[in-house]
mmCIF file as Biopython writes it, N, C-alpha, C and O atoms, coordinates in Angstrom:
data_model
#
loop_
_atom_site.group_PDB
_atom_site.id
_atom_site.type_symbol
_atom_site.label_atom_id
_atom_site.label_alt_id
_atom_site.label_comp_id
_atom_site.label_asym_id
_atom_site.label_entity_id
_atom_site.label_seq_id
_atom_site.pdbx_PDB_ins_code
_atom_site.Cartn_x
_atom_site.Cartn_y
_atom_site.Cartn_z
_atom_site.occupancy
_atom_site.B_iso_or_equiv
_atom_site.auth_seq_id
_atom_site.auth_asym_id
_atom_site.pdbx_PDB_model_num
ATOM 1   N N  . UNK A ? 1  ? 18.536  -9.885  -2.534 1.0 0.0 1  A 1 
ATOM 2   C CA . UNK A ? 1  ? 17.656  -9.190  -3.455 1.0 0.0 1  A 1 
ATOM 3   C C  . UNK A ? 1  ? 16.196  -9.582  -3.227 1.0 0.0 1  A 1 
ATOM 4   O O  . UNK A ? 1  ? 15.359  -8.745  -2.890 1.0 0.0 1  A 1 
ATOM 5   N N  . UNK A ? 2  ? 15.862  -11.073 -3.448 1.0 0.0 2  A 1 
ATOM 6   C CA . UNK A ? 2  ? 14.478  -11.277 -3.023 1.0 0.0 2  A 1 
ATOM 7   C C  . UNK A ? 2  ? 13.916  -11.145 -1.497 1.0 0.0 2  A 1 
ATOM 8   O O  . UNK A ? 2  ? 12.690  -11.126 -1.392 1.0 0.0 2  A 1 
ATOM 9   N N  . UNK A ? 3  ? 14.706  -11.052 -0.284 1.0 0.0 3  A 1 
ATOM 10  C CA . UNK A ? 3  ? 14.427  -10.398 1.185  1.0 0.0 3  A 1 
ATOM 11  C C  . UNK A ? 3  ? 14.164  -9.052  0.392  1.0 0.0 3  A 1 
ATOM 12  O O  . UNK A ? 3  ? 12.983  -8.726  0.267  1.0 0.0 3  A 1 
ATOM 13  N N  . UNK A ? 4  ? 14.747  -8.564  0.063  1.0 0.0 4  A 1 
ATOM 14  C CA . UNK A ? 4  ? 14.447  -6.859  0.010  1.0 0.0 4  A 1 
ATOM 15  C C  . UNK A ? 4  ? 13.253  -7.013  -0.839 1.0 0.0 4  A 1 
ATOM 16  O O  . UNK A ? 4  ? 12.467  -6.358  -0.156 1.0 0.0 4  A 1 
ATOM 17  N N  . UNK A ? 5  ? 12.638  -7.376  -1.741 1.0 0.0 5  A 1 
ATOM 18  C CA . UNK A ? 5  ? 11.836  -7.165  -2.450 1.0 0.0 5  A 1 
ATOM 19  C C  . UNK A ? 5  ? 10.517  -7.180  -1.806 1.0 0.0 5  A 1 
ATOM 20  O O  . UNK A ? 5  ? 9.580   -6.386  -1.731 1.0 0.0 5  A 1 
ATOM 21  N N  . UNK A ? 6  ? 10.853  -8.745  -1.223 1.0 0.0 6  A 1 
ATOM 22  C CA . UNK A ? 6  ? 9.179   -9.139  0.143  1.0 0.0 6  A 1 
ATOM 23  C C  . UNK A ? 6  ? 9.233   -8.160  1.071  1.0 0.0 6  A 1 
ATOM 24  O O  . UNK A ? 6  ? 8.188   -7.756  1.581  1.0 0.0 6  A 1 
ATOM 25  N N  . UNK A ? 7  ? 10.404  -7.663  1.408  1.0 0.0 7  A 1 
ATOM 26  C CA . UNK A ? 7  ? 10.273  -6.917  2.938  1.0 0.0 7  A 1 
ATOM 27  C C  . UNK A ? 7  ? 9.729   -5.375  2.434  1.0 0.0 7  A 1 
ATOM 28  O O  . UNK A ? 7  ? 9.162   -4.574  3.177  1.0 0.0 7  A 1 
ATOM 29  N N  . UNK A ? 8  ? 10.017  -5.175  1.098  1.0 0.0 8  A 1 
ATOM 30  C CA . UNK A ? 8  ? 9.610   -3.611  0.607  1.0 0.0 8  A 1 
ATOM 31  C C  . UNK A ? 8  ? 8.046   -4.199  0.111  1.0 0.0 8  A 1 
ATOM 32  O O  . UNK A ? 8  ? 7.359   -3.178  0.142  1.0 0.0 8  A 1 
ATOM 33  N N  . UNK A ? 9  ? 7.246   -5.226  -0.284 1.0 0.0 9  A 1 
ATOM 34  C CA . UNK A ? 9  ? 6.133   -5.686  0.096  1.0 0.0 9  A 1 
ATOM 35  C C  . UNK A ? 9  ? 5.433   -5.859  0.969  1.0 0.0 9  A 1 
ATOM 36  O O  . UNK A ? 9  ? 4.206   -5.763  0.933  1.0 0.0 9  A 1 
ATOM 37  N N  . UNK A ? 10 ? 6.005   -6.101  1.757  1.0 0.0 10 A 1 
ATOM 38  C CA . UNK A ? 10 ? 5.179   -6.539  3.452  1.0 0.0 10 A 1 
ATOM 39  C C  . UNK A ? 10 ? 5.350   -5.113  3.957  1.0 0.0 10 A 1 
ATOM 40  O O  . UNK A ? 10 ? 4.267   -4.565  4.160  1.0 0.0 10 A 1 
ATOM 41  N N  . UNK A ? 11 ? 6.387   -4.387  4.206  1.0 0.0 11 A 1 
ATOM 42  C CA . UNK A ? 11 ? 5.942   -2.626  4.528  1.0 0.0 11 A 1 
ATOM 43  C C  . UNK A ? 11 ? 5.142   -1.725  3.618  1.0 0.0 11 A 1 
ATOM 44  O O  . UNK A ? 11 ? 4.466   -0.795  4.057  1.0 0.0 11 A 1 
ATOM 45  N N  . UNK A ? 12 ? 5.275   -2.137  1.861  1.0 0.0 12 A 1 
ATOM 46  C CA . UNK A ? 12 ? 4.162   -0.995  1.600  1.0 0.0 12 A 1 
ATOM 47  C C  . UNK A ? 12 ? 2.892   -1.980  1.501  1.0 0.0 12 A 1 
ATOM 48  O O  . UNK A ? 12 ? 2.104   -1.558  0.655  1.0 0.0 12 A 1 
ATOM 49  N N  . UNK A ? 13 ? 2.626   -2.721  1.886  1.0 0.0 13 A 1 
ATOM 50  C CA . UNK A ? 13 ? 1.089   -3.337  1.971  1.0 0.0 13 A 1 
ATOM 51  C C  . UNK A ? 13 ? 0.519   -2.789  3.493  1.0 0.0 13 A 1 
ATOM 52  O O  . UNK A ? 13 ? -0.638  -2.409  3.671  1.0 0.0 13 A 1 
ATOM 53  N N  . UNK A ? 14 ? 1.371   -2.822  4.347  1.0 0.0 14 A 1 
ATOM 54  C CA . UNK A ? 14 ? 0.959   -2.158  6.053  1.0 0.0 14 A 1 
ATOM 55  C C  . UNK A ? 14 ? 1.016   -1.109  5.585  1.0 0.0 14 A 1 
ATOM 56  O O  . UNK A ? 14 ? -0.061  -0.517  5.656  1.0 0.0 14 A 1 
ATOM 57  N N  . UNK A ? 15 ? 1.894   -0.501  5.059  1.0 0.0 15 A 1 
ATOM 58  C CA . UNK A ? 15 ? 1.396   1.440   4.740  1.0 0.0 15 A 1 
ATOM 59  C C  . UNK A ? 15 ? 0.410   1.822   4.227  1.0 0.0 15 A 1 
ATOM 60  O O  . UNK A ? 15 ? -0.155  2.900   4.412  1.0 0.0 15 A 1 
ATOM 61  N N  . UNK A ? 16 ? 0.008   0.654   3.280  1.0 0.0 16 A 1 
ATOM 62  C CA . UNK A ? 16 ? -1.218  0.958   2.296  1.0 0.0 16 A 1 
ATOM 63  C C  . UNK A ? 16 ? -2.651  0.373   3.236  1.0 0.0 16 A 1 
ATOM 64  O O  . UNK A ? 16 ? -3.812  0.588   2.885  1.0 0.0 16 A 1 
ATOM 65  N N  . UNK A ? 17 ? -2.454  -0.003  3.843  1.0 0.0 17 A 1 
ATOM 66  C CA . UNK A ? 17 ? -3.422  -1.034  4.364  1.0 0.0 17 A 1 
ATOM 67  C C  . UNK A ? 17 ? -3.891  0.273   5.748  1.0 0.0 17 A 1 
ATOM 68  O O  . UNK A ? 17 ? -4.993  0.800   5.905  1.0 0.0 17 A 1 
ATOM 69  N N  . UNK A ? 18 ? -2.781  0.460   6.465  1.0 0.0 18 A 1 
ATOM 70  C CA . UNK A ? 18 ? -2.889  1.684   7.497  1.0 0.0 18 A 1 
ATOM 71  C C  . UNK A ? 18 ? -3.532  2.859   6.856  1.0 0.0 18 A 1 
ATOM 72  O O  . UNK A ? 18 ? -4.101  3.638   7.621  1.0 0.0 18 A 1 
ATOM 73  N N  . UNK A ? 19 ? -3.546  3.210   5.159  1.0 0.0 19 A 1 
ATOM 74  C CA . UNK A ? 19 ? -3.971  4.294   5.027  1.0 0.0 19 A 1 
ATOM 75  C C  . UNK A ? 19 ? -5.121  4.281   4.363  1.0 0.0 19 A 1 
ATOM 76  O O  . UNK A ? 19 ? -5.790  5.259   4.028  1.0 0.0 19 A 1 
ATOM 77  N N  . UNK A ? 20 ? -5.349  3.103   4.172  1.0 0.0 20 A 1 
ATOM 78  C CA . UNK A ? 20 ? -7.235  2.877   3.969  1.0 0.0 20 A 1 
ATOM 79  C C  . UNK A ? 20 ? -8.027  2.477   4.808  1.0 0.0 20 A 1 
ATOM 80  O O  . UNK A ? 20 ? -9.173  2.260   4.416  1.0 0.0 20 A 1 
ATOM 81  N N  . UNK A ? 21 ? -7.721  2.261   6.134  1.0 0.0 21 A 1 
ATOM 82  C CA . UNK A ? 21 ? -8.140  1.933   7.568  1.0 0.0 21 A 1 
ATOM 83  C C  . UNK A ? 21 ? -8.235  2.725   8.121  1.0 0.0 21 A 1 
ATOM 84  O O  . UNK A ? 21 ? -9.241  2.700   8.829  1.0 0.0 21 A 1 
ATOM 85  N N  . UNK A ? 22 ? -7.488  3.772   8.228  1.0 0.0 22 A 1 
ATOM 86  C CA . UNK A ? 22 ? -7.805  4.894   9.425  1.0 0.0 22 A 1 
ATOM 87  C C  . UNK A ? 22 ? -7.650  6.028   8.477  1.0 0.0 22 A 1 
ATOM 88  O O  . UNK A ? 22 ? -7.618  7.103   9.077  1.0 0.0 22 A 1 
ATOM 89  N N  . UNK A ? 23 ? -7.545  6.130   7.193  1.0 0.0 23 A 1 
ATOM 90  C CA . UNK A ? 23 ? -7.401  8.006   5.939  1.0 0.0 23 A 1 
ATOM 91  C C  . UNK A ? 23 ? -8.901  7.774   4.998  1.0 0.0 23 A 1 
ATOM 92  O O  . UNK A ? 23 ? -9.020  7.981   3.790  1.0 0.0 23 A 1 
ATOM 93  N N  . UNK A ? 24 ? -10.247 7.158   6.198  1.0 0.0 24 A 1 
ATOM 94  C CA . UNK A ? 24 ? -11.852 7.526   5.737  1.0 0.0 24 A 1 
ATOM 95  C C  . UNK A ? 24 ? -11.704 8.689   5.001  1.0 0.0 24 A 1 
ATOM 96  O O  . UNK A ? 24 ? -11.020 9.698   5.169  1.0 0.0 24 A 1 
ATOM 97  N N  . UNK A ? 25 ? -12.783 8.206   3.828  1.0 0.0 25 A 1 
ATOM 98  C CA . UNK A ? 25 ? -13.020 9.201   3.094  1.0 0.0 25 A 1 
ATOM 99  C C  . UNK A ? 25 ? -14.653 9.260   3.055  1.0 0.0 25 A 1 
ATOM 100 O O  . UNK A ? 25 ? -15.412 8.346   2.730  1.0 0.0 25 A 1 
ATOM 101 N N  . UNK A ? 26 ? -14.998 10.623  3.488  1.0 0.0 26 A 1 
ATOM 102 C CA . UNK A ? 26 ? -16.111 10.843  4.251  1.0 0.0 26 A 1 
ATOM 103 C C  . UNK A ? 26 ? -17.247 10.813  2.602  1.0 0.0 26 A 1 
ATOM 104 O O  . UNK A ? 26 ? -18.350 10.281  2.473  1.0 0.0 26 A 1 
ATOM 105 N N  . UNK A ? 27 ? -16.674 11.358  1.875  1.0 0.0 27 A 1 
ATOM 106 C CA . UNK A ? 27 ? -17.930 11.000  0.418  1.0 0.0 27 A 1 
ATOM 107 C C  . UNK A ? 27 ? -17.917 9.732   0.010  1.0 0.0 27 A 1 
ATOM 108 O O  . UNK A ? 27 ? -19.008 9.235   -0.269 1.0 0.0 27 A 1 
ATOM 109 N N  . UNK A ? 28 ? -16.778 8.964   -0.115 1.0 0.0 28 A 1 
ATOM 110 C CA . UNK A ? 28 ? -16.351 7.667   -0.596 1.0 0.0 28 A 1 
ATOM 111 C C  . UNK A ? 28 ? -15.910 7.917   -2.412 1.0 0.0 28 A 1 
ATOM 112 O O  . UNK A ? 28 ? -16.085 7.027   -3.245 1.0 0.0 28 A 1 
ATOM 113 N N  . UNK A ? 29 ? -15.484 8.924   -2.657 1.0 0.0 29 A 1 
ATOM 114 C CA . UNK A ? 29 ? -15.020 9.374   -3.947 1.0 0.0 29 A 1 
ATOM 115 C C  . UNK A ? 29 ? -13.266 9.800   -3.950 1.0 0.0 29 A 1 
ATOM 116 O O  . UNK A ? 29 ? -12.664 10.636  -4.624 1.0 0.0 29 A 1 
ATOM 117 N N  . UNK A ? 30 ? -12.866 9.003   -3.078 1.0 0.0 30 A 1 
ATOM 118 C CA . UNK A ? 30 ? -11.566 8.642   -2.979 1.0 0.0 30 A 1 
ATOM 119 C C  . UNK A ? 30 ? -11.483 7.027   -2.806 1.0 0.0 30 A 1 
ATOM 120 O O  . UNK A ? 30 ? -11.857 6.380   -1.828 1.0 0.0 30 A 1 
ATOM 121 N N  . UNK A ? 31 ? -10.923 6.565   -3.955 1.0 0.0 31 A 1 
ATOM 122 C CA . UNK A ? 31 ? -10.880 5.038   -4.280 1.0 0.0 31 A 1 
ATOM 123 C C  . UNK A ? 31 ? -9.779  4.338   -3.720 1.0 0.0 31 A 1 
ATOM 124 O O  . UNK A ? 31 ? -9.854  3.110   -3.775 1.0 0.0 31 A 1 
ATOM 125 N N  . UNK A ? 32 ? -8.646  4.903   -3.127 1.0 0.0 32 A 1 
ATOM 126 C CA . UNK A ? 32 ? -7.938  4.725   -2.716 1.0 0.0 32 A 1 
ATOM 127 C C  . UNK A ? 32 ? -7.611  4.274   -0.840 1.0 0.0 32 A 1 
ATOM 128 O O  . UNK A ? 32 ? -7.216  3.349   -0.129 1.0 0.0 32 A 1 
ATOM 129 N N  . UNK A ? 33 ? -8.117  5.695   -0.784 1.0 0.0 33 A 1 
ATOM 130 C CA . UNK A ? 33 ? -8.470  5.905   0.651  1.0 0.0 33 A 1 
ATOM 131 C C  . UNK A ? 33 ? -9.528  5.213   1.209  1.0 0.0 33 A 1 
ATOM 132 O O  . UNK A ? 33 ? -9.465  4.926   2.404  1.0 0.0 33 A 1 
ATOM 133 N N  . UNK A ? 34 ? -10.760 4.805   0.365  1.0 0.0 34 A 1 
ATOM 134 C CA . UNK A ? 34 ? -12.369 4.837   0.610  1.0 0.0 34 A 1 
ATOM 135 C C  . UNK A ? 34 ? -11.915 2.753   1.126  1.0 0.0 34 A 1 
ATOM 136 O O  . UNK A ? 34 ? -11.902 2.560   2.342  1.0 0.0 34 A 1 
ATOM 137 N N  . UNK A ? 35 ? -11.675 1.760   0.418  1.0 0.0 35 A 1 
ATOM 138 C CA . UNK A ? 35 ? -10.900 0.830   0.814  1.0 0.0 35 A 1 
ATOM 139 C C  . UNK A ? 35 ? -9.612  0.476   0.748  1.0 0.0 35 A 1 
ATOM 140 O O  . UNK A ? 35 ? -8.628  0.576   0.015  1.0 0.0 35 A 1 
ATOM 141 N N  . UNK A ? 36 ? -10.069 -0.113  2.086  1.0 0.0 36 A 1 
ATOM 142 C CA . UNK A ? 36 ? -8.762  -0.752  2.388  1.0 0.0 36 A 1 
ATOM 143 C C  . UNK A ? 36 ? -7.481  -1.545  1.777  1.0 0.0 36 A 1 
ATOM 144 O O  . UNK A ? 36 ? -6.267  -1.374  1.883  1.0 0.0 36 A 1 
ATOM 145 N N  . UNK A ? 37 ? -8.522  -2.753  0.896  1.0 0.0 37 A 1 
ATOM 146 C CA . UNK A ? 37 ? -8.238  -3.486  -0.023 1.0 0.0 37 A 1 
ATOM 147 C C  . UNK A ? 37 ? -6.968  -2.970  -0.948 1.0 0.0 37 A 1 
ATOM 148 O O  . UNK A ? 37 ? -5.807  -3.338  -1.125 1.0 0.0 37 A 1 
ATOM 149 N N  . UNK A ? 38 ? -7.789  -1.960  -1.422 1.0 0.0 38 A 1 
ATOM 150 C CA . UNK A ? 38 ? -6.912  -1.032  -2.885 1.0 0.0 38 A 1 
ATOM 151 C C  . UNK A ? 38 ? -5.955  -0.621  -2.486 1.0 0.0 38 A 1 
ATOM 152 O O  . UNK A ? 38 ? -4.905  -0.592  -3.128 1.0 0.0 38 A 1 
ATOM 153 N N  . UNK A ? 39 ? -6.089  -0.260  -1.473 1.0 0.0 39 A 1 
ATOM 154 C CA . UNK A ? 39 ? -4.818  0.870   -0.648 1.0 0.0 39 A 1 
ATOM 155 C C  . UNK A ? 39 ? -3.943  -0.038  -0.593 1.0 0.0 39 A 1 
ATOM 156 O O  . UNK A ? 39 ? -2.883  0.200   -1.172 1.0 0.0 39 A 1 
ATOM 157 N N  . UNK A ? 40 ? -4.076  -1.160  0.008  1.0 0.0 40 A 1 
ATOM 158 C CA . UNK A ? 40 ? -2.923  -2.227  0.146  1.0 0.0 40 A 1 
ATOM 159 C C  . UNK A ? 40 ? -2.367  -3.059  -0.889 1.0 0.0 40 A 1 
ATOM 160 O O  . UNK A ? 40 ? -1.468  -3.890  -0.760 1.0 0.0 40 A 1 
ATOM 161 N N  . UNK A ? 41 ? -2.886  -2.802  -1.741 1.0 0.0 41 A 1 
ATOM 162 C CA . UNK A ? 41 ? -2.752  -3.439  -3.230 1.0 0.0 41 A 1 
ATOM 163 C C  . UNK A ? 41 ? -1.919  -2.212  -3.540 1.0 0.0 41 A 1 
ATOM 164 O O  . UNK A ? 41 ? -0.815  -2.608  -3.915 1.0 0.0 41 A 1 
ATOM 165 N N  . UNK A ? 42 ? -1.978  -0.980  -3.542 1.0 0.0 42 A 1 
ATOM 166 C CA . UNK A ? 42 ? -1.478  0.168   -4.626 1.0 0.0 42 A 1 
ATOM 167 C C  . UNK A ? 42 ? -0.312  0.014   -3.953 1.0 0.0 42 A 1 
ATOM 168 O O  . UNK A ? 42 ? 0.663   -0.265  -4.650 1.0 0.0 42 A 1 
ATOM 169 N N  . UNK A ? 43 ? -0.010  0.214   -1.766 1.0 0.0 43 A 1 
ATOM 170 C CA . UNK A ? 43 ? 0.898   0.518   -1.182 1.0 0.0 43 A 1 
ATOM 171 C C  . UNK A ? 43 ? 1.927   -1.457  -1.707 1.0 0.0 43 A 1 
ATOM 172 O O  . UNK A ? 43 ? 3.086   -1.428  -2.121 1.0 0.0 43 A 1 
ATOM 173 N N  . UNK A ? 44 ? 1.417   -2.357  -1.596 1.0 0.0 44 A 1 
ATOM 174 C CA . UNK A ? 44 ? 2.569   -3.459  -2.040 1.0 0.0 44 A 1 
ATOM 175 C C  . UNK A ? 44 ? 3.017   -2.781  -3.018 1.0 0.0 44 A 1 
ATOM 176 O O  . UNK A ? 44 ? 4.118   -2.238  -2.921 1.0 0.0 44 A 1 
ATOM 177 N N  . UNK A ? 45 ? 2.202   -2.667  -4.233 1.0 0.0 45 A 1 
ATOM 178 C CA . UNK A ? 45 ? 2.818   -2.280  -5.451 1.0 0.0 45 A 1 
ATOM 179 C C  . UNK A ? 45 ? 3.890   -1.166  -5.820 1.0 0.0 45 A 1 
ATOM 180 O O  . UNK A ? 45 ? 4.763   -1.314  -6.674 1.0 0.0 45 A 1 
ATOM 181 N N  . UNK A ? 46 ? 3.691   -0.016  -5.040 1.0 0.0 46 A 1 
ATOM 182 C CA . UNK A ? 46 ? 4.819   1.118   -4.712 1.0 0.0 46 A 1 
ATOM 183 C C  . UNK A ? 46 ? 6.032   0.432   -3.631 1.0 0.0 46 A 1 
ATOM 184 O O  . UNK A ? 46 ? 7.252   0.570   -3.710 1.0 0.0 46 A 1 
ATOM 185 N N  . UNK A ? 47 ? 5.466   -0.121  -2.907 1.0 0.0 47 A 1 
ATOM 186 C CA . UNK A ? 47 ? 7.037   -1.245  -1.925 1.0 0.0 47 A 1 
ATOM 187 C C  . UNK A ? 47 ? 7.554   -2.286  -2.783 1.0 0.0 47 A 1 
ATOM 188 O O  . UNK A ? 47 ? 8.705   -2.617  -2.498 1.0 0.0 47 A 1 
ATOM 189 N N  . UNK A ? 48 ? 6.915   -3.017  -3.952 1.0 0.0 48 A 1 
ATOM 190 C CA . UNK A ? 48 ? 7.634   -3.402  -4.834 1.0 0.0 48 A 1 
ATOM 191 C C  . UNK A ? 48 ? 8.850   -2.886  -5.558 1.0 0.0 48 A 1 
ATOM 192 O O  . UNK A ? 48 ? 10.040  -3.199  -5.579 1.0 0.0 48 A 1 
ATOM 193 N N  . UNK A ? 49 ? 7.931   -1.772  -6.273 1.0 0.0 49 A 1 
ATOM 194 C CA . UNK A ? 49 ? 8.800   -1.166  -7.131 1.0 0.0 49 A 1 
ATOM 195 C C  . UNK A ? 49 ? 9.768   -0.362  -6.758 1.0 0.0 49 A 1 
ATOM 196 O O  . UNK A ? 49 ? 10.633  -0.124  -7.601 1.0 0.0 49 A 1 
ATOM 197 N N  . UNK A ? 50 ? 9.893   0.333   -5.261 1.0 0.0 50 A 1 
ATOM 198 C CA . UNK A ? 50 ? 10.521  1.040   -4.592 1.0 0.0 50 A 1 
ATOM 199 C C  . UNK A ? 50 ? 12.151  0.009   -3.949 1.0 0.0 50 A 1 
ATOM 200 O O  . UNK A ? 50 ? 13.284  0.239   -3.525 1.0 0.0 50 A 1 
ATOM 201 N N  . UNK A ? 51 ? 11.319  -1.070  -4.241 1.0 0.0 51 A 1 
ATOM 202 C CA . UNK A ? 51 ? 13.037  -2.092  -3.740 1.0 0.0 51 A 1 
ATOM 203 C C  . UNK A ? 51 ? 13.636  -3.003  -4.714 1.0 0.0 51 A 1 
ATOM 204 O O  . UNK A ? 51 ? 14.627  -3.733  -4.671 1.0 0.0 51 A 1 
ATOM 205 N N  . UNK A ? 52 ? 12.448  -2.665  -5.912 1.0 0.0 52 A 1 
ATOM 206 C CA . UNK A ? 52 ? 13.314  -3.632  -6.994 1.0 0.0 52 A 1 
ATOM 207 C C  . UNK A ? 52 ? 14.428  -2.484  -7.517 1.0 0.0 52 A 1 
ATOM 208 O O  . UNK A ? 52 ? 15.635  -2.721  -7.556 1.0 0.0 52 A 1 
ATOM 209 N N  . UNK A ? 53 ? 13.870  -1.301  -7.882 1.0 0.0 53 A 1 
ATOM 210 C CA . UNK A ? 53 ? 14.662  -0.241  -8.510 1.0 0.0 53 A 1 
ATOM 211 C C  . UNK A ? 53 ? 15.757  0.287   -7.907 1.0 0.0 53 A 1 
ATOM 212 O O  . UNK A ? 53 ? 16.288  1.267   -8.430 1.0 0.0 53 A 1 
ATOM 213 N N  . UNK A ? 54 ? 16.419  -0.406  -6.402 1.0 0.0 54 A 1 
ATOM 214 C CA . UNK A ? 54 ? 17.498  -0.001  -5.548 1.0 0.0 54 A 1 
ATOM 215 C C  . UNK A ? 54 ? 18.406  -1.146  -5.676 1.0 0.0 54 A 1 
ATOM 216 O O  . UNK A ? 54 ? 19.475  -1.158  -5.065 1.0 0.0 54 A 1 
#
């Protein structure tokens, strides 16, 4: 249970992290996209919850 939890962490932080690194947001009025940071914070947080709830 706790492997699955880190490992659904450590993939949505690279998903999130990949999609605020290379998914620029050319106004910067996408908070998500615009850093990196957030993105990888929101994407752990969806790989959290995506492997606790299985």
């Amino acid at each position: 249970m706790i492997l699955r939890v880190v490992i659904g962490i450590l993939i949505g932080g690279l998903a999130g992290f990949a999609v605020g690194y290379f998914g620029k947001c050319s106004t910067g009025a996408c908070p998500i996209t615009s850093n990196p940071y957030i993105s990888t914070a929101v994407g752990a947080a969806i790989g959290f919850l995506t492997a606790w709830t299985k």
